[in-house]
C-alpha positions as a Markdown table, in Angstrom:
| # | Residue | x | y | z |
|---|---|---|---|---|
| 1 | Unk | 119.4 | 111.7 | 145.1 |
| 2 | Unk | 117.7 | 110.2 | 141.9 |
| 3 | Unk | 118.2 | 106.3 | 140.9 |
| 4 | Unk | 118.3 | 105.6 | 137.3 |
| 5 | Unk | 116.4 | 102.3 | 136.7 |
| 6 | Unk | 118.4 | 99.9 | 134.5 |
| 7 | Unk | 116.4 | 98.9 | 131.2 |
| 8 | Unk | 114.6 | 95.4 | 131.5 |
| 9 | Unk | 116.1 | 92.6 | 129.4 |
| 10 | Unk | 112.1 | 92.4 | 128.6 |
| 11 | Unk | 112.6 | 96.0 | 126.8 |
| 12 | Unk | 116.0 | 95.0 | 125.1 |
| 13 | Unk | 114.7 | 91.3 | 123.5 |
| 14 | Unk | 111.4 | 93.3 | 122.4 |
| 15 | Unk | 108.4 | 91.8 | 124.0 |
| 16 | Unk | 107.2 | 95.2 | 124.7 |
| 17 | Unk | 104.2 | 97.4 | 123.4 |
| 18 | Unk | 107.2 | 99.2 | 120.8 |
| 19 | Unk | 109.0 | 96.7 | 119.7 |
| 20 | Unk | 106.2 | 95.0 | 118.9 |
| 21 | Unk | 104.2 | 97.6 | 117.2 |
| 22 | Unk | 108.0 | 98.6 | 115.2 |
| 23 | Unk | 108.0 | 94.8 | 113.9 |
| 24 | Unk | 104.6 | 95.7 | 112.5 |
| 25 | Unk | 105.4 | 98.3 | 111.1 |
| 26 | Unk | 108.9 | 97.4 | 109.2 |
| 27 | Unk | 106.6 | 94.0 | 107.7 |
| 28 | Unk | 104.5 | 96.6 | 106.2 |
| 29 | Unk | 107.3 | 99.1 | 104.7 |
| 30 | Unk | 109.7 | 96.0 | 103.6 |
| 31 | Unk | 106.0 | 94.4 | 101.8 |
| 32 | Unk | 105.5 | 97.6 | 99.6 |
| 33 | Unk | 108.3 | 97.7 | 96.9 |
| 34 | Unk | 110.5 | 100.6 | 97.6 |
| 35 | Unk | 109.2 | 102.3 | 93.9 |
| 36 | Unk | 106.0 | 102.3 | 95.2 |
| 37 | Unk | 107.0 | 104.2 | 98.5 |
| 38 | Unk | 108.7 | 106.0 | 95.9 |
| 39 | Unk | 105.4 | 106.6 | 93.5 |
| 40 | Unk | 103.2 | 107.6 | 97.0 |
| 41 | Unk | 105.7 | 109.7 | 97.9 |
| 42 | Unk | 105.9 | 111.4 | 94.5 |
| 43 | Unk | 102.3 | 111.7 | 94.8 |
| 44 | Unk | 102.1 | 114.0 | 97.8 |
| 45 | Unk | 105.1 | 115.9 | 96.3 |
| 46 | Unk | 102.8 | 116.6 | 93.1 |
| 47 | Unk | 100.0 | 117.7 | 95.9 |
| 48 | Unk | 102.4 | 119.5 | 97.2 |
| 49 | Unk | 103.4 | 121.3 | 94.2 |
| 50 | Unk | 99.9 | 121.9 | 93.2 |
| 51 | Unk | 99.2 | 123.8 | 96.8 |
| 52 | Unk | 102.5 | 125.7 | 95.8 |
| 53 | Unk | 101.3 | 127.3 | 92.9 |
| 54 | Unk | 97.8 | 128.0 | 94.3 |
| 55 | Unk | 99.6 | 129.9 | 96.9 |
| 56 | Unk | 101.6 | 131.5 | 94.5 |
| 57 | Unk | 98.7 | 132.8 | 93.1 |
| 58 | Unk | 96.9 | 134.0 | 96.5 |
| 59 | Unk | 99.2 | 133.8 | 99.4 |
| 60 | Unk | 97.4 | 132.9 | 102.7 |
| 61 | Unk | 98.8 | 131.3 | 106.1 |
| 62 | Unk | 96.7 | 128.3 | 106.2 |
| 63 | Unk | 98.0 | 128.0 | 102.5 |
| 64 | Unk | 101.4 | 127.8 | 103.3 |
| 65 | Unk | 100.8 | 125.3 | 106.5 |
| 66 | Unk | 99.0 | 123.4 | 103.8 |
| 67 | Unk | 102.3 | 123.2 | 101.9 |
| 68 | Unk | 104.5 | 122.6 | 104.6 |
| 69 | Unk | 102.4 | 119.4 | 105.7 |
| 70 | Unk | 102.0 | 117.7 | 102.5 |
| 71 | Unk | 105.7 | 118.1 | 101.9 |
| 72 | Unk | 106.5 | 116.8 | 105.0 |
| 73 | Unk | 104.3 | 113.7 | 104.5 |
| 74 | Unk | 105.5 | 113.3 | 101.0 |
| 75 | Unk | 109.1 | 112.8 | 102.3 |
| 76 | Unk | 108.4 | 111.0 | 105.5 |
| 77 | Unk | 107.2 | 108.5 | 102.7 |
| 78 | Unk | 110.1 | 109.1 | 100.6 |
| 79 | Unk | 112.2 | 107.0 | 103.5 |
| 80 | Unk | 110.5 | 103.4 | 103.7 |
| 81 | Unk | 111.8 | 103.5 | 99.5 |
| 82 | Unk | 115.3 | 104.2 | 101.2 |
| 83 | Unk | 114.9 | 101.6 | 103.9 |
| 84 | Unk | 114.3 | 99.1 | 101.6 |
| 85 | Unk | 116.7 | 99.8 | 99.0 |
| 86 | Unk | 119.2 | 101.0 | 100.5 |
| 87 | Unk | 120.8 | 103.2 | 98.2 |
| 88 | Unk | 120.8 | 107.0 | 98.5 |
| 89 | Unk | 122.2 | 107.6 | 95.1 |
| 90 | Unk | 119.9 | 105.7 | 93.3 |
| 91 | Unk | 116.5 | 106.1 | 95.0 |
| 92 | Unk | 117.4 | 109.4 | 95.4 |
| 93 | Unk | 117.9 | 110.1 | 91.5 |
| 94 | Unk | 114.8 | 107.7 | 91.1 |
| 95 | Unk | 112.8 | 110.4 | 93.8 |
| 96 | Unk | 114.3 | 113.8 | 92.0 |
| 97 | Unk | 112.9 | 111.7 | 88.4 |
| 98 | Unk | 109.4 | 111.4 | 90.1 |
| 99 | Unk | 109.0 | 114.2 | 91.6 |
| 100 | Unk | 110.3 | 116.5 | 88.5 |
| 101 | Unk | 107.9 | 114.3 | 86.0 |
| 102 | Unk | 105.2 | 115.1 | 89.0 |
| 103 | Unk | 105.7 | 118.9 | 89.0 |
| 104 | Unk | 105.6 | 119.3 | 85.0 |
| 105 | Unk | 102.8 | 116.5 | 85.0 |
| 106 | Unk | 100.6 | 119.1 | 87.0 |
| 107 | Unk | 102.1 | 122.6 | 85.7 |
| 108 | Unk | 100.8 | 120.8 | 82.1 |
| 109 | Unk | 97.3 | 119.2 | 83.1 |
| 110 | Unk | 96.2 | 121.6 | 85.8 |
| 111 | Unk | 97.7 | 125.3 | 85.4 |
| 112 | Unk | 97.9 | 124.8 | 81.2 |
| 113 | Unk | 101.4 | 125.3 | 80.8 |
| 114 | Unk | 103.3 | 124.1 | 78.1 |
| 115 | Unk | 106.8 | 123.1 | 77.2 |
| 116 | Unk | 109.4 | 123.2 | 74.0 |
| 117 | Unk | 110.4 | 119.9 | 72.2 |
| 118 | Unk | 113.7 | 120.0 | 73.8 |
| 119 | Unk | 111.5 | 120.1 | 77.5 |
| 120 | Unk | 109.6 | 117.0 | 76.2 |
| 121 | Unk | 112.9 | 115.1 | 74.9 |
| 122 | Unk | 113.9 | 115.5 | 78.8 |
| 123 | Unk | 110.6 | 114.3 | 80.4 |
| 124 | Unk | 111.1 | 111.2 | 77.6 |
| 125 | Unk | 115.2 | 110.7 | 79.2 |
| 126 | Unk | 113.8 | 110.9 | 82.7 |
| 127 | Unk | 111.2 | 108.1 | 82.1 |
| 128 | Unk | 114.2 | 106.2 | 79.7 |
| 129 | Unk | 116.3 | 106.6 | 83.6 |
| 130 | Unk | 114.0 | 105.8 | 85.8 |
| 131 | Unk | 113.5 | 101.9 | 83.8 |
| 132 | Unk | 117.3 | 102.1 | 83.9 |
| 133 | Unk | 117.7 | 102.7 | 87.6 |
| 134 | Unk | 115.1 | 100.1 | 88.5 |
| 135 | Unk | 117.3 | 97.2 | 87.5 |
């Protein structure tokens, strides 16, 4: 017969090793501004993008792991900019705005590709929303 050992009070008022180290940690997310979680996020996004299209263009394994782990870092910092805000429908609309500016950002700069003047009046509106959402 097993006995189940009832949580410590010690555990559940947080003077433990996690509790403490989890205090830490929310100082840090709720000191960094949840658009700049938003703009490091972004950033990996654009990383992973770029490793996208280079794998695109010559498919290997470790390509695709490369992918899958820069993605997956890009949104685990995608949700300190949720903690903080609070707001699904606006930080996500403020992420999708990033990240899309991120993806033609690199597609222009780094593979050459170009875009119409009706592309470019949509890069301008998502710049024109994203100072609109951050009020």
């Amino acid at each position: 017969m097993t006995t189940i050992t009832p949580i410590s009070t010690s555990v559940l008022h947080g003077s433990d090793a996690g509790a403490v180290w989890a205090a830490r940690f929310f100082s840090v997310v709720q000191a960094v501004p949840s658009f700049g979680w938003l703009l490091l996020s972004a950033l990996f996004f654009g990383c992973g993008e770029f490793l996208s299209k280079r794998w695109a263009l010559a498919p290997t394994f470790w390509g695709a792991a490369a992918v899958v782990a820069v993605d997956a870092i890009g949104v685990m910092l995608w949700l300190p900019a949720l903690f903080n805000r609070n707001q699904l429908s606006i930080v996500g609309v403020m992420w999708t705005l990033l990240g899309t500016v991120t993806t033609v950002s690199i597609g222009l700069l780094i593979f050459k590709e170009s875009l119409t003047w009706v592309q470019w009046i949509g890069i301008v509106c998502a710049f024109v929303a994203l100072a609109l959402l951050q009020r």
